[in-house]
C-alpha positions, 0 to 999 in steps of 0.5 A: 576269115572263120572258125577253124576246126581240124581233128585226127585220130590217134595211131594205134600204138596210143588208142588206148590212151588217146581218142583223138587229136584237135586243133581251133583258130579263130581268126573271125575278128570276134569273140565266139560264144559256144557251148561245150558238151560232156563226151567222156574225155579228159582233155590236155589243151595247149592254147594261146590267145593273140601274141600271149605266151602258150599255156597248158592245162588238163581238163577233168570230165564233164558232166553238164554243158559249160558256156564258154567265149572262144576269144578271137586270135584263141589258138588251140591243140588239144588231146582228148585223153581216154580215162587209162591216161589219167594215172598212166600218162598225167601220173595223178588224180583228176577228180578236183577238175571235175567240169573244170580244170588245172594249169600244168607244168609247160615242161612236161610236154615240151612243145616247141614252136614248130610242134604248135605249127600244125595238127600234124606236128602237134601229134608227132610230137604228143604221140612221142611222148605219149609213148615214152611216159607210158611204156610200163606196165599196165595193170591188166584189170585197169585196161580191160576195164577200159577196153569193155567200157569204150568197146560198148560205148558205156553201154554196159552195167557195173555188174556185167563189168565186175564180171568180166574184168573179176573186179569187184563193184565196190572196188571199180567205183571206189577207184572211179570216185577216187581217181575221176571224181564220179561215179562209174555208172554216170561215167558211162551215161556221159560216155554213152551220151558223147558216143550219140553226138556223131549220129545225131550231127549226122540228122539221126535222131534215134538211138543209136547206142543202147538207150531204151527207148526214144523217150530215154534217149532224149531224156539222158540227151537233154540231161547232160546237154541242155537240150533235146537231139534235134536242136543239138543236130540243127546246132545254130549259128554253130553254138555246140562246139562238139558238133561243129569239131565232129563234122570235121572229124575224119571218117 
């Protein structure tokens, strides 16, 4: 029996809210230690360890590694929110979890049995939901926020943001400190940081988003990994976690 690792992608009637969908077994017989990077999202996780009951609790952003043990018989779902779900979907602020995390009310997902059975019916059933709580009405400057900061991968100014989106730098940094705990400026370096795991799971060890040059890439890498490219690319003994999941995630 080993670790197992499935992914999907969210449908596109949730994308805006919703990067991906993920699930983790790990039926080795042993407790796994790991190494979770930041990637810029804030993630709901729905996990039992054994024959305990299920629990759930949303996870802020991360901004350093955290070492963790995935405990054998850990069962796992996760949603990987992106940041317009906070105050559309959670309803509240996270910035006291962040890099940590808070238990939430079982109630209000609503998971049965039969939803935690598979990723398939985990996703049906978060993706109804997710679409119930959320139809209202979206503030226009707060989605086109978000739709330039994950169009350029966080590789974007705070300036040339105000300007598209006719917010004002003061305000978008006040409602980010506010709201997520951090700045939007490191919100984006953690994005622009996550958004290079998929290349570099892939042995490209140059950068591929908007980094200046090698020695900034490997710089910013380090700074928000703990280690270099290359030693994340060999990930050894599946010690990261985030690229152990990428090399699962569907095309």
């Amino acid at each position: 029996m080993s670790l197992t690792i499935q992914s999907r992608l969210p449908d596109s009637s949730i994308s805006q809210f919703v990067h991906s969908f993920w699930t983790l077994e790990n039926s080795t017989g042993n407790d796994i230690p790991s190494t979770v990077l930041p990637n810029g999202m804030v993630d709901v996780i729905v996990s039992k360890v054994n024959a305990e009951h299920w629990e759930i609790i949303v996870r802020g952003i991360d901004t350093e590694p955290s070492q963790v043990s995935i405990v054998n018989g850990t069962k796992m779902f996760s949603i990987g929110l992106k940041l317009l779900a906070v105050e559309y979907l959670l309803g509240d602020s996270i910035k006291d979890v962040l890099n940590g995390g808070r238990s939430i009310p079982y109630s209000f997902w609503q998971f049965d049995e039969n939803d935690l059975s598979s990723l398939e019916n985990f996703c049906n059933k978060a993706t109804q939901k997710i679409k119930s709580v959320a139809d209202g009405q979206i503030d226009d400057r707060k989605k086109n926020l978000f739709d330039v900061i994950y169009t350029t991968h966080g590789s974007v100014t705070v300036k040339e943001l105000s300007e598209k989106v006719f917010w004002s730098s003061r305000q978008i940094n006040r409602y980010f400190n506010e709201q997520f705990g951090i700045s939007l400026k490191t919100y984006c370096n953690v994005l622009r940081v996550g958004e290079s795991f998929r290349h570099i799971s892939e042995g490209k060890l140059f950068p591929e988003q908007n980094f200046t040059d090698q020695n900034h890439f490997i710089k910013e890498i380090k700074k928000y990994t703990g280690v270099t490219p290359k030693v994340l690319s060999k990930n050894k003994n599946a010690q990261f976690v985030n690229i152990t999941a990428i090399r699962n995630f569907p095309s």
